[in-house]
N, CA, C and O atoms as a GROMACS GRO file, in nm:
protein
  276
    1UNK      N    1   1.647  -0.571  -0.273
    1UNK     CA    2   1.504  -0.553  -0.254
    1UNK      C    3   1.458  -0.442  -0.348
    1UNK      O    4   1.503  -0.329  -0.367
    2UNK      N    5   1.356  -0.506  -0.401
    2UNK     CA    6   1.307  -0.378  -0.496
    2UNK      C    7   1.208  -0.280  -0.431
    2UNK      O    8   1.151  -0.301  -0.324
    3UNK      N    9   1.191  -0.147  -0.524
    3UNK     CA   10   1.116  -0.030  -0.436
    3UNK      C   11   0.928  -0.099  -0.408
    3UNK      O   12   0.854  -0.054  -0.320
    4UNK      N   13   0.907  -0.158  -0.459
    4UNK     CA   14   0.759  -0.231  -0.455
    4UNK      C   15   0.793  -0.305  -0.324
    4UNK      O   16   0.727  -0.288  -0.222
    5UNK      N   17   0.901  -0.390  -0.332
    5UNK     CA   18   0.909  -0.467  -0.210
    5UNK      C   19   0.928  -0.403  -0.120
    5UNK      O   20   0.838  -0.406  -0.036
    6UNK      N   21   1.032  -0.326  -0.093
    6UNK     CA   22   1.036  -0.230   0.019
    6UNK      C   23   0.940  -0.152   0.055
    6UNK      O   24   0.936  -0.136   0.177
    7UNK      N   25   0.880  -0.111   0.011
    7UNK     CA   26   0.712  -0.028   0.020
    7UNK      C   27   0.600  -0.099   0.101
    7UNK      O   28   0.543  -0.043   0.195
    8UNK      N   29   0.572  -0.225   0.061
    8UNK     CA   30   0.504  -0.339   0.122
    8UNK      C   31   0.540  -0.361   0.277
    8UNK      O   32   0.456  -0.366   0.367
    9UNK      N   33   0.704  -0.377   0.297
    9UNK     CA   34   0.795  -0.411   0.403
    9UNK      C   35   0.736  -0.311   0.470
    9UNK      O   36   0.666  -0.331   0.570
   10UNK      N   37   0.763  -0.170   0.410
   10UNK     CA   38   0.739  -0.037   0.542
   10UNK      C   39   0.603  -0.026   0.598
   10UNK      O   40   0.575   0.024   0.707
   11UNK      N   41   0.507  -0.085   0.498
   11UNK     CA   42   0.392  -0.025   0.553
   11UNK      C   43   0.352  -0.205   0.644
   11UNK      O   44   0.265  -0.193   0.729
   12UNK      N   45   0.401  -0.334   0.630
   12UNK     CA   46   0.405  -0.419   0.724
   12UNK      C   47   0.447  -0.380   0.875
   12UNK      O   48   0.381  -0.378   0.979
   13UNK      N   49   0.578  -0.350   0.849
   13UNK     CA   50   0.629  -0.272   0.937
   13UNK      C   51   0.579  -0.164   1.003
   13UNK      O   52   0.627  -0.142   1.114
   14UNK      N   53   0.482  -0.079   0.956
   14UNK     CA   54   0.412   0.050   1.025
   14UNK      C   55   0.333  -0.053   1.100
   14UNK      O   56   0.368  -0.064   1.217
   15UNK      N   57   0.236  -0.132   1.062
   15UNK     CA   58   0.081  -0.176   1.099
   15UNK      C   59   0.165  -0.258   1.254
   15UNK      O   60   0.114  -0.236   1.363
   16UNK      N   61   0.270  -0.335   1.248
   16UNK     CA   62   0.344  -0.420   1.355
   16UNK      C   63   0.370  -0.319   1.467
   16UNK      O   64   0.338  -0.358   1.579
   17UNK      N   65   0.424  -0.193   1.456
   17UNK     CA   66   0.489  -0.090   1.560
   17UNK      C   67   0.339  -0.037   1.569
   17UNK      O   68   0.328   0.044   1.661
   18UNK      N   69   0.216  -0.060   1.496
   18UNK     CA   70   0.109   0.040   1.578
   18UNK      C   71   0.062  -0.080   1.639
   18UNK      O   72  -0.014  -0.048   1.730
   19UNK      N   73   0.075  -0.224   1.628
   19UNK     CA   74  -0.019  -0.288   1.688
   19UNK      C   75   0.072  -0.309   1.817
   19UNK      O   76   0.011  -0.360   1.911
   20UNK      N   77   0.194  -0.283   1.838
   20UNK     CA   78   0.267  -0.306   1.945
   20UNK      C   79   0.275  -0.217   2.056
   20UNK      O   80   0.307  -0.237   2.174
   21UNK      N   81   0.227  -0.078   1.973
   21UNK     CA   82   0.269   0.027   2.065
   21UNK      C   83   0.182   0.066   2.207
   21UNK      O   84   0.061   0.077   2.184
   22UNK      N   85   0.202   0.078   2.281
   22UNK     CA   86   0.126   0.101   2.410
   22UNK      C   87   0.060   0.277   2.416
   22UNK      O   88  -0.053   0.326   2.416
   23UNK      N   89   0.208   0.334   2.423
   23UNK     CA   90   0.128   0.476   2.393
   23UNK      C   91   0.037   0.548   2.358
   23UNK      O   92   0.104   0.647   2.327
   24UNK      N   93  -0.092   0.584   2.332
   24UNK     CA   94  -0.218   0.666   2.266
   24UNK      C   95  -0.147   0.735   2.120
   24UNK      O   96  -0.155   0.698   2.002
   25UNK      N   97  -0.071   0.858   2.186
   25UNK     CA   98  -0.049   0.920   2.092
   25UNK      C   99   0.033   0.853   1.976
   25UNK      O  100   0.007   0.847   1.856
   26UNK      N  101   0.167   0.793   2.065
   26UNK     CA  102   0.242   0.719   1.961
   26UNK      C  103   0.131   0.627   1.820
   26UNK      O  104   0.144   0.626   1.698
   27UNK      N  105   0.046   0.570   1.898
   27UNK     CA  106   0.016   0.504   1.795
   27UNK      C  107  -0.096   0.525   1.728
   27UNK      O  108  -0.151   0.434   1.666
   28UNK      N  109  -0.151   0.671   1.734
   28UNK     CA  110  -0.224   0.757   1.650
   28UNK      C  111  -0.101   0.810   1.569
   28UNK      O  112  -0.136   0.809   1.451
   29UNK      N  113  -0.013   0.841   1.578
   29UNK     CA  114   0.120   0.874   1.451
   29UNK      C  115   0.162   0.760   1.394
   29UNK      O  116   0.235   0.768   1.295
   30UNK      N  117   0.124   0.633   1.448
   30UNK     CA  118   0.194   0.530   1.346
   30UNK      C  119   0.060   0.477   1.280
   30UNK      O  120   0.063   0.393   1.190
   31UNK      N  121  -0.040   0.524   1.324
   31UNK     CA  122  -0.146   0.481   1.285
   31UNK      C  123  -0.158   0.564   1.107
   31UNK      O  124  -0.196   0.524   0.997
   32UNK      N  125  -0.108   0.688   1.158
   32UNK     CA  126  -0.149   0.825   1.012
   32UNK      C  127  -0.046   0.735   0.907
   32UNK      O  128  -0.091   0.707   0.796
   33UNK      N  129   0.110   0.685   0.947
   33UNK     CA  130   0.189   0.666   0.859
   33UNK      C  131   0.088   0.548   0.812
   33UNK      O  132   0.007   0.573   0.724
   34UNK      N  133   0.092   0.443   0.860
   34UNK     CA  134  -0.001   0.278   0.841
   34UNK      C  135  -0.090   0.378   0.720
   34UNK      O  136  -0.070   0.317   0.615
   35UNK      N  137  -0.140   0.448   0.702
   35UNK     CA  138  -0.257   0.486   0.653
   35UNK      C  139  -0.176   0.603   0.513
   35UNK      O  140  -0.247   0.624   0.415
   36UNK      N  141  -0.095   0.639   0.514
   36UNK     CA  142   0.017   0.676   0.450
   36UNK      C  143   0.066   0.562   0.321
   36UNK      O  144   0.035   0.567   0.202
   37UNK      N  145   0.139   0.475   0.380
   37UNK     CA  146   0.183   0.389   0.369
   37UNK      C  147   0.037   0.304   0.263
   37UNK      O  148   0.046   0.259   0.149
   38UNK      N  149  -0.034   0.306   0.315
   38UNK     CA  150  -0.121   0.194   0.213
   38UNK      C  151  -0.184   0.298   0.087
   38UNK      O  152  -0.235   0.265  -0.020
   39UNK      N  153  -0.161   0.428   0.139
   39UNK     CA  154  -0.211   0.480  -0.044
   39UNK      C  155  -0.107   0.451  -0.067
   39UNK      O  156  -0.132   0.336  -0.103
   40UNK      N  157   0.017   0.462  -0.080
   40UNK     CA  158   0.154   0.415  -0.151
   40UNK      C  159   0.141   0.296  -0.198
   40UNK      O  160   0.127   0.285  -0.320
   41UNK      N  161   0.141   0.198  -0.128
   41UNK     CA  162   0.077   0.060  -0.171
   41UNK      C  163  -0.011   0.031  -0.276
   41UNK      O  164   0.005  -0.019  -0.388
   42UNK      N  165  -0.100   0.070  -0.221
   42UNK     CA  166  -0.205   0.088  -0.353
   42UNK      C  167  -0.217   0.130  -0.457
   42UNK      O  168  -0.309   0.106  -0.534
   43UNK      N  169  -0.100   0.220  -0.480
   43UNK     CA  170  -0.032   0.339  -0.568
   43UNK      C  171   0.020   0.254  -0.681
   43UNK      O  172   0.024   0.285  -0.800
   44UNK      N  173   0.068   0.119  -0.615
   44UNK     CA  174   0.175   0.050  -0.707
   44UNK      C  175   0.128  -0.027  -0.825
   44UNK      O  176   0.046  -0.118  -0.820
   45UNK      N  177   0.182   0.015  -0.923
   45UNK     CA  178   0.164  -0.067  -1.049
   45UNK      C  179   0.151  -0.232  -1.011
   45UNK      O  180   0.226  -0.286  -0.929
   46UNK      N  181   0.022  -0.316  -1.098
   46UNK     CA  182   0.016  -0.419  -1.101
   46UNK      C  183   0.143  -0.489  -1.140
   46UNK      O  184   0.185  -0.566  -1.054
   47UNK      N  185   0.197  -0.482  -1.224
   47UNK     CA  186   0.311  -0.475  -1.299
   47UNK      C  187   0.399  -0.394  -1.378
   47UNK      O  188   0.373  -0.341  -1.486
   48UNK      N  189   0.558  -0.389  -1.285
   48UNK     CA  190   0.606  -0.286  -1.400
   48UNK      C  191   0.663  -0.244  -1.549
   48UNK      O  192   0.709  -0.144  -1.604
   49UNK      N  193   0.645  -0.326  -1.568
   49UNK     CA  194   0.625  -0.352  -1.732
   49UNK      C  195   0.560  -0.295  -1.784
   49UNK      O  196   0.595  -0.270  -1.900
   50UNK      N  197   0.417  -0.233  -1.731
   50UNK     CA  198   0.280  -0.196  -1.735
   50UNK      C  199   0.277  -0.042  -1.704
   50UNK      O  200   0.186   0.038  -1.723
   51UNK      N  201   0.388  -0.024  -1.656
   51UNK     CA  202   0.407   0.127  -1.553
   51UNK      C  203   0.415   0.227  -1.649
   51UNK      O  204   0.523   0.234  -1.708
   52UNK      N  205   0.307   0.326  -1.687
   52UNK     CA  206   0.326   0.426  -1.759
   52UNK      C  207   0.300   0.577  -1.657
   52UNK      O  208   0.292   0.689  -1.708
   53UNK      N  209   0.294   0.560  -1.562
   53UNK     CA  210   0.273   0.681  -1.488
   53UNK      C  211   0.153   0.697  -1.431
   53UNK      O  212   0.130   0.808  -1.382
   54UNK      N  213   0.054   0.596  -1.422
   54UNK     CA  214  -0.095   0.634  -1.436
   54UNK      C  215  -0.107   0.486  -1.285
   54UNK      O  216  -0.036   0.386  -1.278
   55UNK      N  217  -0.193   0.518  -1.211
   55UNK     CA  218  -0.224   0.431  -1.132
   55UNK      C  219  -0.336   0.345  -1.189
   55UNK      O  220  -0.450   0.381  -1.222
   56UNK      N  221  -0.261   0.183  -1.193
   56UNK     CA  222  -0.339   0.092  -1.221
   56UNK      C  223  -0.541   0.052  -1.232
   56UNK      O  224  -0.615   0.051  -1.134
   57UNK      N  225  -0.561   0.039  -1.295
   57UNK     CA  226  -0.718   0.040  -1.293
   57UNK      C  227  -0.786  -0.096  -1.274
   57UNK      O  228  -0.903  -0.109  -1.311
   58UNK      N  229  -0.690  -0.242  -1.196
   58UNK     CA  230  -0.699  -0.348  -1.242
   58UNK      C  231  -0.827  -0.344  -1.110
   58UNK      O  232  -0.940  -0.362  -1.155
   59UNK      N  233  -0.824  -0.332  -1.014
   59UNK     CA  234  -0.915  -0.344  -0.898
   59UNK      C  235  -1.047  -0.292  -0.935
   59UNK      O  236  -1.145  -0.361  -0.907
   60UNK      N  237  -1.071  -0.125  -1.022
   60UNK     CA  238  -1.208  -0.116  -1.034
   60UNK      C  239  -1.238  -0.211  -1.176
   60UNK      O  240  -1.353  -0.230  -1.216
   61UNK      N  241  -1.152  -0.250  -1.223
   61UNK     CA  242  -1.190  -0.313  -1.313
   61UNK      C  243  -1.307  -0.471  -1.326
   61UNK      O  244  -1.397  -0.518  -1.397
   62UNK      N  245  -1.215  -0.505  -1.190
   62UNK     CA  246  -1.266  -0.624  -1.133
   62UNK      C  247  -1.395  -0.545  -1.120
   62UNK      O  248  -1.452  -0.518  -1.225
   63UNK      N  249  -1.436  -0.515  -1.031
   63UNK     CA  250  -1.578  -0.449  -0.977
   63UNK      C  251  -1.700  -0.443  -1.095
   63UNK      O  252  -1.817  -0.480  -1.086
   64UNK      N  253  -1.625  -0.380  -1.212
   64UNK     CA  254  -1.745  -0.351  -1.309
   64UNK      C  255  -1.769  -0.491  -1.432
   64UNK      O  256  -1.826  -0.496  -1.541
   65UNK      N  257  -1.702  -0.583  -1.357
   65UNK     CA  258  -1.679  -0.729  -1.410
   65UNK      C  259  -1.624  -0.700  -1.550
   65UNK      O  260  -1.693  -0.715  -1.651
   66UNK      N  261  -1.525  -0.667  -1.550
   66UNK     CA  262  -1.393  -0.656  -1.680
   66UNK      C  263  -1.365  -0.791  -1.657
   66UNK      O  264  -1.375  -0.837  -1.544
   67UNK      N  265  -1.312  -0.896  -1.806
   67UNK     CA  266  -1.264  -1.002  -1.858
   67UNK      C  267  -1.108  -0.934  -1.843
   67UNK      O  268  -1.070  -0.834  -1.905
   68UNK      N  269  -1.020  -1.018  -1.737
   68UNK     CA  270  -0.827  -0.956  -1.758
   68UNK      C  271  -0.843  -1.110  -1.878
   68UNK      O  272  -0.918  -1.207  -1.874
   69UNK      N  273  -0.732  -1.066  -1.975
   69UNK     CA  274  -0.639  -1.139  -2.025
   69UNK      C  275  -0.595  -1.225  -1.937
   69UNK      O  276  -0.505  -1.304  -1.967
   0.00000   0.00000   0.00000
């Protein structure tokens, strides 16, 4: 499993244990990770091929109606 995939997995995995959890508090702490977890996500290069250190710009790109290749 690659680190992109595993990243995806954890923060699936967070959102499943907060929607399961009964507890208040518990799932105000799995709630912060869930919320953790998706800037990481979001963090991730479109492609890593593409990966120069810089977080991807493909999403606002869309927005300001950029033509992708």
């Amino acid at each position: 499993m690659s680190y992109p995939e595993a990243l995806r997995a954890l923060n699936q995995a967070a959102y499943a244990a907060a929607r399961a959890c009964q507890n208040e508090d518990e799932k105000r702490q799995l709630k912060r990770i869930c919320f953790e977890t998706d800037e990481l996500v979001d963090a991730l290069p479109s492609r890593m091929a593409d990966f120069c250190g810089e977080v991807p710009a493909l999403q606002s790109a869309l927005v300001e109606g950029a033509r992708l290749p």
